[in-house]
C-alpha positions as CSV (number, residue, x, y, z in Angstrom):
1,X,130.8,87.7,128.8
2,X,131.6,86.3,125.5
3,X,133.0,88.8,123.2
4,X,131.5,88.3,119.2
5,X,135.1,88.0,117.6
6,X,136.3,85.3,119.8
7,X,133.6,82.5,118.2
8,X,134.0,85.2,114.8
9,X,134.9,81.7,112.6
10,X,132.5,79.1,114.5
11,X,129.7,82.4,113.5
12,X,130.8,82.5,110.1
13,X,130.9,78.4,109.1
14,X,128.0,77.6,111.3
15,X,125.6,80.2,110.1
16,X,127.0,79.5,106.5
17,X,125.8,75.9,107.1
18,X,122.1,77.5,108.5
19,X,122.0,79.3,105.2
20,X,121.9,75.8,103.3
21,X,119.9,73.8,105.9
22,X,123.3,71.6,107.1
23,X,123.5,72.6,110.2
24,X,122.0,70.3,113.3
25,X,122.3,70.3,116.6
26,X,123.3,68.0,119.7
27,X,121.6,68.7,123.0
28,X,122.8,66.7,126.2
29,X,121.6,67.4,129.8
30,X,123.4,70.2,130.5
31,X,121.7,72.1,128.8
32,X,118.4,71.2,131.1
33,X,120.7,72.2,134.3
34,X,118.5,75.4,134.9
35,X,114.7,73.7,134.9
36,X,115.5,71.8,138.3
37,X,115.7,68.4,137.0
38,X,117.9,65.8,138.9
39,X,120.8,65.1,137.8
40,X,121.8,61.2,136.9
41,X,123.7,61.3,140.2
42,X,120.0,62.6,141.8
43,X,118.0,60.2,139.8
44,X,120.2,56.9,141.2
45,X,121.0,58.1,145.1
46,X,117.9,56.0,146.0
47,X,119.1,53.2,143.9
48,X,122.7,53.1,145.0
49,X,120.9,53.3,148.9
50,X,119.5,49.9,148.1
51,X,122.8,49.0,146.8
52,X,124.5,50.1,149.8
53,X,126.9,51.9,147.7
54,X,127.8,55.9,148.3
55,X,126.6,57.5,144.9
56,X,129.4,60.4,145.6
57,X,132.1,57.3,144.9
58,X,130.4,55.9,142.1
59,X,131.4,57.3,138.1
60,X,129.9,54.6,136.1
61,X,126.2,55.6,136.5
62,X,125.1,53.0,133.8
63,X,127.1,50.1,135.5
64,X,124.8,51.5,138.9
65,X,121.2,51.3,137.1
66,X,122.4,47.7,135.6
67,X,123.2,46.4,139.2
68,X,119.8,47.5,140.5
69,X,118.2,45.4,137.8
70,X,120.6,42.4,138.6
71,X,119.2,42.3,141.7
72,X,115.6,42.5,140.6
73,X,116.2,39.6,138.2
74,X,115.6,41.5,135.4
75,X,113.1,43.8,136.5
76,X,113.6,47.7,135.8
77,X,110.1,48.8,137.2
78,X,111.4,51.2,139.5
79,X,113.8,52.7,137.5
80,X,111.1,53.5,134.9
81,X,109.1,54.7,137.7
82,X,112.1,57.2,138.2
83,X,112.2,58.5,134.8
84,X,108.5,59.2,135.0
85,X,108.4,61.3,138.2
86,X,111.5,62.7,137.2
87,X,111.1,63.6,133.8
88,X,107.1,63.4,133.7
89,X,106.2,66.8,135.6
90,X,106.1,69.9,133.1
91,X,109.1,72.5,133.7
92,X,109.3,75.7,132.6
93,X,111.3,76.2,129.6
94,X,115.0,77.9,129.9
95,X,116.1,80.9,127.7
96,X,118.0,78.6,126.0
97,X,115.5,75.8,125.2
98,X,113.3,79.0,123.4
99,X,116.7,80.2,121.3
100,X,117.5,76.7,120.0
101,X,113.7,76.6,118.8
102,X,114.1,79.8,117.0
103,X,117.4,78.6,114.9
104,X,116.4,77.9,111.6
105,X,117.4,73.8,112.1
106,X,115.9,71.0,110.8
107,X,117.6,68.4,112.6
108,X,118.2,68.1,116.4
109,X,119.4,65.2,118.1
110,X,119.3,64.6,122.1
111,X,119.8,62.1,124.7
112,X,117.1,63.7,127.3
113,X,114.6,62.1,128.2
114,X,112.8,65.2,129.1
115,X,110.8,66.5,126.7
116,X,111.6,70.4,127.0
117,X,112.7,70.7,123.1
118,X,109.1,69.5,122.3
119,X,107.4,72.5,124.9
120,X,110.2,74.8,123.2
121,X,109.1,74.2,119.5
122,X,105.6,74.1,120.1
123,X,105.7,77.3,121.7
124,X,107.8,78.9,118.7
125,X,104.6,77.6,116.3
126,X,107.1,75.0,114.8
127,X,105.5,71.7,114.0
128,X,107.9,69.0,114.6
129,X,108.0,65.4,114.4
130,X,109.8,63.3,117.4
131,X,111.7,60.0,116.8
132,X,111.7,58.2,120.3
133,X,111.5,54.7,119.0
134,X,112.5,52.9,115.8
135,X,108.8,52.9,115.0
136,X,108.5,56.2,114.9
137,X,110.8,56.3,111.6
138,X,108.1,54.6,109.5
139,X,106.0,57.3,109.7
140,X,106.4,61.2,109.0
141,X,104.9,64.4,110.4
142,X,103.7,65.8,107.3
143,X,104.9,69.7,106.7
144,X,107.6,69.2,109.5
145,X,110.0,72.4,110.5
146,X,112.6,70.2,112.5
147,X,112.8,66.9,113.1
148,X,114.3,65.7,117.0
149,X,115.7,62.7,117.3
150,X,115.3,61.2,121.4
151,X,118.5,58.8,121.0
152,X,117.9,57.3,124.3
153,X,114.2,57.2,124.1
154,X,112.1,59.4,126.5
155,X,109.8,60.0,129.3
156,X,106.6,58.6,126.9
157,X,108.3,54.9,126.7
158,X,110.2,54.9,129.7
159,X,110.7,51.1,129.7
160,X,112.2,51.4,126.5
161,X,114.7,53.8,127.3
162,X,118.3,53.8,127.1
163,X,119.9,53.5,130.6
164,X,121.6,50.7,131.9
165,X,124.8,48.6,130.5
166,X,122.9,45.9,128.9
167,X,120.7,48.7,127.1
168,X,123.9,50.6,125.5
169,X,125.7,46.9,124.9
170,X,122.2,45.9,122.6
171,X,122.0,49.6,121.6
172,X,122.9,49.0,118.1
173,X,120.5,46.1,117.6
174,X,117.5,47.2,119.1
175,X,117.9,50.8,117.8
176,X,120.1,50.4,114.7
177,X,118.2,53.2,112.8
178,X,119.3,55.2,115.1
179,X,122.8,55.2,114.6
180,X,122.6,54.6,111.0
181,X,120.7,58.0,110.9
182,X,123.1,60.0,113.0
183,X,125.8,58.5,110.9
184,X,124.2,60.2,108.4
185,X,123.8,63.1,109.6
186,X,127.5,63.8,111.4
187,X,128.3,63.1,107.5
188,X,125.8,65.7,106.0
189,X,125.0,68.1,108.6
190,X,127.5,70.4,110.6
191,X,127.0,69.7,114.1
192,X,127.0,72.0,117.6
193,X,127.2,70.0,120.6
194,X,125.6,71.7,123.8
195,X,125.1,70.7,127.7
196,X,127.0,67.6,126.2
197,X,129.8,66.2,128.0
198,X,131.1,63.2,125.4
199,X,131.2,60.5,128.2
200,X,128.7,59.3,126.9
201,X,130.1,55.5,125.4
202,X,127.0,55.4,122.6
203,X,128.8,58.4,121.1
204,X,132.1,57.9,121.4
205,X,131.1,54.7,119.4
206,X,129.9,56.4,116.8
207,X,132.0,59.2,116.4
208,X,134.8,56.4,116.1
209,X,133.1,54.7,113.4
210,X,132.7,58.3,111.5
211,X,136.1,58.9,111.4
212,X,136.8,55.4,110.0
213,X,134.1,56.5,107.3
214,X,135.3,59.7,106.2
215,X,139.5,59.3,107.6
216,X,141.2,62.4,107.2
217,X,138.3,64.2,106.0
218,X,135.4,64.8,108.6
219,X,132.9,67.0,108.6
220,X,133.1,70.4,110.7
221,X,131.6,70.3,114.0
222,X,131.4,71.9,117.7
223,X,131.1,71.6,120.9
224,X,131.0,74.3,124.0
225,X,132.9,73.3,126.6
226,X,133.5,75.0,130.4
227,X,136.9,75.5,132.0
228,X,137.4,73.7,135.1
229,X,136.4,76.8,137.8
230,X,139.7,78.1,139.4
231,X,140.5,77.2,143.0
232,X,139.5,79.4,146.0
233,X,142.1,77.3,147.7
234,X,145.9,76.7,147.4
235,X,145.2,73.1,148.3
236,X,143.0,72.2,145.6
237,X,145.1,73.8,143.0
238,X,146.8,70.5,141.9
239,X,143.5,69.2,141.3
240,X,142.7,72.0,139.5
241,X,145.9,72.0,137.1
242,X,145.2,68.0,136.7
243,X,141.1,68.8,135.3
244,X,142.9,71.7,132.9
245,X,145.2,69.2,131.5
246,X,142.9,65.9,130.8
247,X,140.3,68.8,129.1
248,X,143.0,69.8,127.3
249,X,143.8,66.3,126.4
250,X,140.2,65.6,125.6
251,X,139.6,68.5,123.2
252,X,143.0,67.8,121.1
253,X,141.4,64.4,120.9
254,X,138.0,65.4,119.7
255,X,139.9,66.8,116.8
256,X,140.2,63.6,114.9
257,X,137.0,63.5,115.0
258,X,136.1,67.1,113.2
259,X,135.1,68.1,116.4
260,X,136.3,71.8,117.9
261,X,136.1,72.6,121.4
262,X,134.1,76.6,122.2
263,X,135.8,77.4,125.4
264,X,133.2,79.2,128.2
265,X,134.0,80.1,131.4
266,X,130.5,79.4,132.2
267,X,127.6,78.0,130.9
268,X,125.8,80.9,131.2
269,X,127.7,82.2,128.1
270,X,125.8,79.4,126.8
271,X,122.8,81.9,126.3
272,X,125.0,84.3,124.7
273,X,126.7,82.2,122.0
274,X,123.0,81.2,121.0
275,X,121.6,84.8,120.8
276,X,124.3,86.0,118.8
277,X,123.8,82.8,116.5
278,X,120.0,83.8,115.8
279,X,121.0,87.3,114.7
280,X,123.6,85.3,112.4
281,X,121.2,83.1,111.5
282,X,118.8,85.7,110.2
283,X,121.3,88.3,109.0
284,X,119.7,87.8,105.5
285,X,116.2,88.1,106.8
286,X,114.8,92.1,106.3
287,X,111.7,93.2,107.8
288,X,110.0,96.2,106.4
289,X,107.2,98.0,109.4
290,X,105.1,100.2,108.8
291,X,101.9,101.4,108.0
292,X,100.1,104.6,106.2
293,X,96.5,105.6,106.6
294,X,98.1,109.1,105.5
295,X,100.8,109.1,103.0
296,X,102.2,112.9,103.7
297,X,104.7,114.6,103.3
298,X,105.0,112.1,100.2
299,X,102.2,111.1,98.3
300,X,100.6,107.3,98.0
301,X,101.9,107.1,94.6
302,X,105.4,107.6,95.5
303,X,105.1,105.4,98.7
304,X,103.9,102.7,97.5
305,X,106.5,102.8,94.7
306,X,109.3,102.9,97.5
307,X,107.6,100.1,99.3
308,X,107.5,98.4,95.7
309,X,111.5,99.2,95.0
310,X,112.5,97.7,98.4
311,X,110.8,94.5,98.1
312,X,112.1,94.0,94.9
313,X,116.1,94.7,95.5
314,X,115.8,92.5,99.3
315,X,115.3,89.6,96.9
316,X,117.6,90.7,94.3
317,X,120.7,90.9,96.9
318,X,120.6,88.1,97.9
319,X,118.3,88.3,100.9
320,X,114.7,87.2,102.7
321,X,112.1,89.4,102.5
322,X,109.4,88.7,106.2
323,X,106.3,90.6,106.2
324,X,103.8,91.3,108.5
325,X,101.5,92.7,105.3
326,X,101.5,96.6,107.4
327,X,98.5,98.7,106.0
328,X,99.4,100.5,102.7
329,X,102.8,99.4,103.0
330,X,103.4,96.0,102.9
331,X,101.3,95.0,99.9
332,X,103.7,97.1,98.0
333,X,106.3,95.8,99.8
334,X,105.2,92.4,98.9
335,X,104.3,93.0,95.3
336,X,107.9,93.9,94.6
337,X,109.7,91.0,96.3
338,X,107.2,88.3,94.1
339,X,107.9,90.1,90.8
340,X,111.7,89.5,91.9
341,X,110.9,86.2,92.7
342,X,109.4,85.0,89.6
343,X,112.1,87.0,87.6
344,X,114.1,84.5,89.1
345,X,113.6,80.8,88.8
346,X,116.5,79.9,91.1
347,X,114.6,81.7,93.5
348,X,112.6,79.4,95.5
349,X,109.6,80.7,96.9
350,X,108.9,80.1,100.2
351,X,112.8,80.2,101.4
352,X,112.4,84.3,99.9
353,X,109.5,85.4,101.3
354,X,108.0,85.0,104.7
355,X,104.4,86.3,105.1
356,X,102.9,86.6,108.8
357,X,99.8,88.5,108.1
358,X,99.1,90.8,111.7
359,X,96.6,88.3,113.8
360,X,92.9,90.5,113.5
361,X,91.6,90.6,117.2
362,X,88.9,92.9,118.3
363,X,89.3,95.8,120.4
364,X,86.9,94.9,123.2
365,X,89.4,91.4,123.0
366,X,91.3,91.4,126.7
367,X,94.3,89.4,125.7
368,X,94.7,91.7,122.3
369,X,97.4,93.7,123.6
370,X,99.5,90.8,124.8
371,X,99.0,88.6,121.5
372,X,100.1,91.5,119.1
373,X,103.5,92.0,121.1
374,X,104.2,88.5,121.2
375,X,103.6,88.2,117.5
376,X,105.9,91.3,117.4
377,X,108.6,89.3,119.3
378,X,108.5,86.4,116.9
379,X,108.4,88.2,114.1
380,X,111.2,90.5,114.9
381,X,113.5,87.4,116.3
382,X,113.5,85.8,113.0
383,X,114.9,88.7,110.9
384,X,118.6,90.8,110.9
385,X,117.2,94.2,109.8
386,X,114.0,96.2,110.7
387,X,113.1,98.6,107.6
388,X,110.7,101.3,108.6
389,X,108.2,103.2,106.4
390,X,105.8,106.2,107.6
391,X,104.1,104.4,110.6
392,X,100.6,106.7,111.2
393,X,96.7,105.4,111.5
394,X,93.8,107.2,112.1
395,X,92.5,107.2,115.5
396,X,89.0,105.3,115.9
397,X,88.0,107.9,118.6
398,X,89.2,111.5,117.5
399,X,89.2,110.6,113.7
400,X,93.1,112.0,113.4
401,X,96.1,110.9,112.4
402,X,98.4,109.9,114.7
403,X,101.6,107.6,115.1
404,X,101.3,104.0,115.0
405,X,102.1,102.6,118.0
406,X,102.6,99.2,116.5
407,X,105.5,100.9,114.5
408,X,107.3,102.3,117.5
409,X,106.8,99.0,119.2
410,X,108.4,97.4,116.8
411,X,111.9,99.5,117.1
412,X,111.6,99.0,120.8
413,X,111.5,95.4,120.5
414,X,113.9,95.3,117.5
415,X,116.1,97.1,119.7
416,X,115.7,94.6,122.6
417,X,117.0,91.9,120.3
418,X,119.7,93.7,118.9
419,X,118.7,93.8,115.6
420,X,119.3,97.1,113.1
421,X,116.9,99.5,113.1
422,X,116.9,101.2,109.2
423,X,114.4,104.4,109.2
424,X,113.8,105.8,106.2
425,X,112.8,109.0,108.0
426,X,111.9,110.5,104.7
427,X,108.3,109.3,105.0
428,X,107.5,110.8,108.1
429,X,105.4,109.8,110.7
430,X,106.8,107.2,113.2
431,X,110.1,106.7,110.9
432,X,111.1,110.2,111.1
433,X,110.4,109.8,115.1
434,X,112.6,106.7,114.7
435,X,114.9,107.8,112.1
436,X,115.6,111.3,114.8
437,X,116.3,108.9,117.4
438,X,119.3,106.5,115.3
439,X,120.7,109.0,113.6
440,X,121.3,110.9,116.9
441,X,123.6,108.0,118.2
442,X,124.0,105.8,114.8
443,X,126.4,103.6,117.1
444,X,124.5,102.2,119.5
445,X,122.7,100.7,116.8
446,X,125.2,100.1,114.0
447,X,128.2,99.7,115.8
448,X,131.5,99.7,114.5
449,X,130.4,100.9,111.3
450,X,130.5,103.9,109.7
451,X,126.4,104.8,108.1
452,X,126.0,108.6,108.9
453,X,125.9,109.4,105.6
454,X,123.6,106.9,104.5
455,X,121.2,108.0,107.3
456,X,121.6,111.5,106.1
457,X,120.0,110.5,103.0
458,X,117.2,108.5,104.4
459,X,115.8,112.0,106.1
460,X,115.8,113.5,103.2
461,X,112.9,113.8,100.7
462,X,114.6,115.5,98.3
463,X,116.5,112.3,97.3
464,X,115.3,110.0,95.1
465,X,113.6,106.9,95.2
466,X,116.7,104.7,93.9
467,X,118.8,107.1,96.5
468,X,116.3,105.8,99.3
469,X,116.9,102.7,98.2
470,X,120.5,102.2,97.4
471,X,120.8,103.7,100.8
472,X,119.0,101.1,102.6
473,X,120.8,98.3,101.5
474,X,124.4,99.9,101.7
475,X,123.5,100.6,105.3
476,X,123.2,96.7,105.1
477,X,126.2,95.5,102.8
478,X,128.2,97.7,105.7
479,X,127.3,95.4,108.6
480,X,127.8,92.9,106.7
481,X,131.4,93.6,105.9
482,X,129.6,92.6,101.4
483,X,130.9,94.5,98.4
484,X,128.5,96.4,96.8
485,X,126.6,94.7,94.1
């Protein structure tokens, strides 16, 4: 279990570094460990039978796949016949495959020759354009979200793929751009390493050659790293103590490179690092819900202005406004966050507001259920704070007005992912159900802060606008740890 406060500076750079699109990230075959592809040592046990050498004894796996093509003169047709059956076959994506699509990255390099980051972005409606050989870099995916980089080729081109000695000893003829490119970006971008081991000798090439470039000043990067797993025997213990010493070695030395080593004590803590790095990545992304066929106990006027106010001061401090255009709410809402926008000119527009307008399906539509609380997922997994607003529609049967069960999904699911739950229970309707329910145990959803009296004044209709308001967004600056403005 990974506790927030031990990663609390690696959160606050990194995310920082999401904020201005500098952050990119490094994905080695670890991180494909739970979708039941072989492992190198898998891949080449047949090869190494033909070799008549025990793949258990052998540790340089590149020098094995160059001996098999020795003795076919040349030849690597099996071996690309191995990547294909190994790599070829779809695999279900892992949790962490559909987090790492959901960071807000534009760059993502990878030595895999699987193609799981492509399944992972496609499925996150991300349109991304894949480099896998040094053709590909004459031409660009127009409109591109993220753009991932297959350093060692992949399963498409598998006879051009980086995998025995004589391909890493040509590597930086054949596929220059390559390295010129992640020189580049270990220069520009901050870098998280994951399922990477660095034995890699491609990178500890280039990572030499980065440190010659920038000396004493590299640019910040990370890597997650596993302790060795503690012995269940006394005998093995002096093995143990040696792997705890050469990591430790290793990670001082990945220092001159810029590079510090996240300690887990298992991967698993893998999926934990990257959940708690979306809800740092989106921190400045508010959602407002709701919807109003009926506008008491307020009236429309005054609702709409709310809606109006809150757009307007998410853009002014500082933050994103998503919308999912909610039914006499979030055309106010968005109304207010363009006139900021515009009032602005440093403002750009489509980094301030994010418009997902709700998908229209008919009723009689089987699959309508299940597309509207996946859209609800997505939407709520890209934002930090869920602001609610009345929540009721008219029933198509009985003609009354009841609570929207789209808004009260929306909390649930908000608080699945962990994300803060703001009710403005003043309004009524599904927000006061919601705003009864968080102000009953305001630390389950806000904790370690203080925001009782805030919520106090978000049940009241008495209170003003502006008090609403200002309410909303202290609630905010709080969890934040930000001054007021």
């Amino acid at each position: 279990m990974i506790k927030c406060n031990k990663f609390s500076n690696f959160y606050s750079e990194y995310g920082r570094a999401l904020d201005n699109r500098e952050a990119a990230l490094f994905i080695g075959a670890g991180l494909s460990a739970g979708t039941k592809l072989k492992t190198w040592p898998e891949l080449l046990r047949e090869v190494a039978d033909d070799l008549k050498l025990d793949i258990n004894k052998e540790t340089d796996l590149v020098a094995l796949a160059q001996f098999h093509v020795n003795e076919k003169r040349g030849v690597r047709t099996r071996l690309n016949q191995l990547l294909r059956d190994t790599y070829g076959a779809d695999r279900p994506l892992t949790e962490n495959h559909r987090l790492i699509a959901k960071l807000p990255v534009e760059t993502v390099w990878t030595t895999n020759y699987d193609q799981l980051l492509e399944k992972a972005f496609r499925e996150a409606g991300k349109l991304y354009d894949s480099k896998v050989t040094t053709g590909d870099f004459s031409t660009t995916e127009r409109g591109r979200e993220v753009t991932i980089y297959k350093m060692h080729g992949d399963i498409t081109h598998p006879q051009e793929a980086v995998l025995t000695k004589e391909d890493y000893e040509v590597y930086n003829i054949k596929r220059e751009v390559f390295t010129n490119t992640l020189k580049g970006d270990l220069v520009n971008k901050n870098f998280l390493f994951l399922g990477f081991s660095f034995t890699d000798p491609n990178i500890d090439y280039i990572l030499s050659r980065i440190r010659v470039l920038m000396w004493e000043n590299p640019r910040q990067h990370y890597c997650v790293m596993k302790w060795p797993s503690k012995p269940k025997s006394r005998k093995k213990e002096a093995d143990y103590e040696y792997e705890m010493r050469k990591l430790q070695l290793r990670t001082d030395d990945l220092k001159r490179y810029g590079i510090e080593a996240l300690m887990v004590n298992e991967f698993s803590e893998i999926t934990e690092l990257l959940e708690e790095l979306n809800k740092q990545a989106f921190r400045k992304h508010v959602f407002v819900s709701g919807s109003a066929h009926e506008y008491a106990p307020m009236t429309r006027e005054r609702v709409e202005k709310l809606a109006r106010m809150i757009g307007e001061r998410t853009i002014r401090e500082g933050f994103n406004l998503v919308s999912g255009l909610g039914l006499g709410v979030g055309g106010a809402v968005l109304i207010g966050a363009m006139e900021e926008v515009y009032r602005d000119d440093r403002a750009p527009l489509l980094d301030r507001v994010i418009m997902r307008p709700f998908p229209q399906l008919s009723a009689k539509d089987p699959k309508r259920a299940e597309t509207y609380t996946k859209y609800r997922n997505d939407l709520l997994s890209t934002v930090g704070y869920a602001v609610f607003l009345c929540g009721n529609k008219e029933d198509p049967h009985s003609k009354k007005v009841v609570l929207a069960d789209g808004v009260i999904e929306e909390f649930e699911i908000a608080k699945a992912l962990g994300r803060h739950p703001i009710p403005i229970g003043a309004t009524g309707h599904a927000a006061k159900k919601i705003w009864d329910e968080v102000s009953a145990a305001p630390e389950k959803y806000f904790p370690g802060v203080d925001v009782r009296k805030q919520l106090k004044v978000l049940g009241d209709a008495k209170k003003s606008d502006k008090q609403l308001v200002d309410a909303v967004f202290e609630i905010i600056r709080e969890t934040q740890g930000r001054p007021a403005s």
